[in-house]
N, C-alpha and C positions, 0 to 999 in steps of 0.2 A: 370198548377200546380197540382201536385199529391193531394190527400185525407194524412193527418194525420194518419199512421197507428192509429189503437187503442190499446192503451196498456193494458186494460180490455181483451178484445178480447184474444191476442197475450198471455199475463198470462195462462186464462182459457184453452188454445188449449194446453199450452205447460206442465200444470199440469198434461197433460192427456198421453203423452207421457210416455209408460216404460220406470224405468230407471231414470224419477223422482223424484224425493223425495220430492220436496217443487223449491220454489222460492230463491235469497239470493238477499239478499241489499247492499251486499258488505259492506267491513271493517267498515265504516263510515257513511252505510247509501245512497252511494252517487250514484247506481246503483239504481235507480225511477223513476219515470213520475208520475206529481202532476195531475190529472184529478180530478177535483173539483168536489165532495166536499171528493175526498180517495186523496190514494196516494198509487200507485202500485208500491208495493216494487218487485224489481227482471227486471222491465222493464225499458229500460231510452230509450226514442224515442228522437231523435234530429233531426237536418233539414239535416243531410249527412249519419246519420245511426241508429241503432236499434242495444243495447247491451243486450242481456239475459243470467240472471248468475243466476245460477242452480246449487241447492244441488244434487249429483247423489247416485243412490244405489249403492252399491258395490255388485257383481263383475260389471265392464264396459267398454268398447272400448269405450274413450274419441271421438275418430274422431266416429264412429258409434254413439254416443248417438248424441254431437254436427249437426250432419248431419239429425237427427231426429228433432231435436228441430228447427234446419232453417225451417225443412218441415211445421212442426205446424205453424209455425209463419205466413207463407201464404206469400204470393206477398207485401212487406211494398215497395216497390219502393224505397227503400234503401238497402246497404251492410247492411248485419246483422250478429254481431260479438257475440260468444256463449262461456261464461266463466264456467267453471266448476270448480265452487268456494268452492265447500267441498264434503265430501263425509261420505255415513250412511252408517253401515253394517246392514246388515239383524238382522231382530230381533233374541233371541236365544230363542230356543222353549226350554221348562222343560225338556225333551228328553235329550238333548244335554246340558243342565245344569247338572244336573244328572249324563250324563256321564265326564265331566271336572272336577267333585265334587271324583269323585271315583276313 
């Protein structure tokens, strides 16, 4: 019997990836893993696989970021399925406010 990935772990690696933005919990809520006494939103660990669903920055190659994010996640001893559940555009700096104004 495998070790339980950790879904702590597997969060923290994957915030760290370019191209992140945040974690998502899906529509509902329903993309988590309850690790007592949190609840890690963005990761749902099950006994056949590992789904991580990710706000991405804009610009992104969906298969290039997804293929990063399997990387973080490490060895779970499961399929690991990687949804790219929304997307931020880059902040706009005063510069380019300034110029869209004029």
């Amino acid at each position: 019997m495998t070790a339980e990935p950790d879904a702590a772990r597997i969060a923290a690696a994957v915030l760290a990836v370019p191209g992140v933005a945040g974690l998502h919990g899906g529509r509902f809520g329903e993309i988590a893993t309850l690790v007592p006494p949190q609840r890690v939103a963005g990761v749902r660990v099950r006994d056949g696989d590992v789904t991580i669903a990710v706000t991405a920055r804009y610009p992104l190659v969906a298969t290039e970021l997804a293929a990063a994010v399997r990387s973080a996640a490490g060895d779970t001893g499961r399929e690991v399925h990687v949804v790219v559940a929304d997307i931020v555009e880059p902040p706009i700096t005063h510069e380019q406010l300034k110029e869209k104004v004029s």
